[in-house]
C-alpha positions as MATLAB code, in Angstrom:
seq = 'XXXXXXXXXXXXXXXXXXXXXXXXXXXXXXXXXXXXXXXXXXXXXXXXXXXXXXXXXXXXXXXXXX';
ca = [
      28.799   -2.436   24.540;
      30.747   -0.566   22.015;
      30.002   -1.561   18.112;
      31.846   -0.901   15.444;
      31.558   -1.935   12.206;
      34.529   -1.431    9.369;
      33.646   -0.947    5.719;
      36.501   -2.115    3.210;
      37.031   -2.657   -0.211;
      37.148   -6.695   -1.049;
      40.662   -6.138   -2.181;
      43.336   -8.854   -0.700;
      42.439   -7.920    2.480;
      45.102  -10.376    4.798;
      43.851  -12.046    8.124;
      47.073  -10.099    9.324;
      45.546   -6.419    8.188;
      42.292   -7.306    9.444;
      43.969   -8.773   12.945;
      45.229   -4.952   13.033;
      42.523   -2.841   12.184;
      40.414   -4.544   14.623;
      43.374   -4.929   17.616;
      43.571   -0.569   16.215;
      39.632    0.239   16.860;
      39.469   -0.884   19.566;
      42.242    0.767   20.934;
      41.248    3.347   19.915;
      37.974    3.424   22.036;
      39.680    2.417   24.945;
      41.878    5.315   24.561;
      39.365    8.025   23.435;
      36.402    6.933   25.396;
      37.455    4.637   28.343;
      35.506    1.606   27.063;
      36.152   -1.784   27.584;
      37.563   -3.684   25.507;
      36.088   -7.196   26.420;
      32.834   -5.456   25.086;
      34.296   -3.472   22.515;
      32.518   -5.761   19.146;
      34.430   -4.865   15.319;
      33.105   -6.168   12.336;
      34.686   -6.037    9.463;
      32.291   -5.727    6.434;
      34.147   -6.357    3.008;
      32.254   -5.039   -0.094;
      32.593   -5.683   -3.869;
      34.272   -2.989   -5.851;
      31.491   -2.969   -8.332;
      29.179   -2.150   -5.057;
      31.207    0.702   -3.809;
      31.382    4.277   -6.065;
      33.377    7.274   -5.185;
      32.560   10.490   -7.155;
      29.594    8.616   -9.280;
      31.543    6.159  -10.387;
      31.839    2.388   -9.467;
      35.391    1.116   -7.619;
      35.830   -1.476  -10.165;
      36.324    0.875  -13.477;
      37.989    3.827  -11.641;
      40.704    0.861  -10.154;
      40.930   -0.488  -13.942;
      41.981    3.618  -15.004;
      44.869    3.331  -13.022;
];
């Protein structure tokens, strides 16, 4: 049973865009690596800007430099 678990930003994520990334993965494993998709799990694990840092610094002030 394929797992796969999706890592985002908490930022206004829609039901929509999370409809499509999951439809998209597992797609994508069907495609790639013939699995089925009636096992295929995707969870989608949204995380708090001030939790995430890219380059040493934290989400939150590098989106507020913008």
């Amino acid at each position: 049973m394929p797992y796969i678990n999706i890592k985002i930003t908490d930022e206004q994520v829609t039901k929509t865009q999370k409809e499509a990334l999951i439809k998209g993965a597992t797609q994508l494993l069907v495609d790639v690596l013939d699995k089925n998709p009636k096992t295929t799990v995707v969870v989608i694990d949204e995380v708090s800007t001030d939790n995430w840092g890219i380059g040493g610094e934290v989400v939150t002030k590098l989106r507020a430099q913008r």
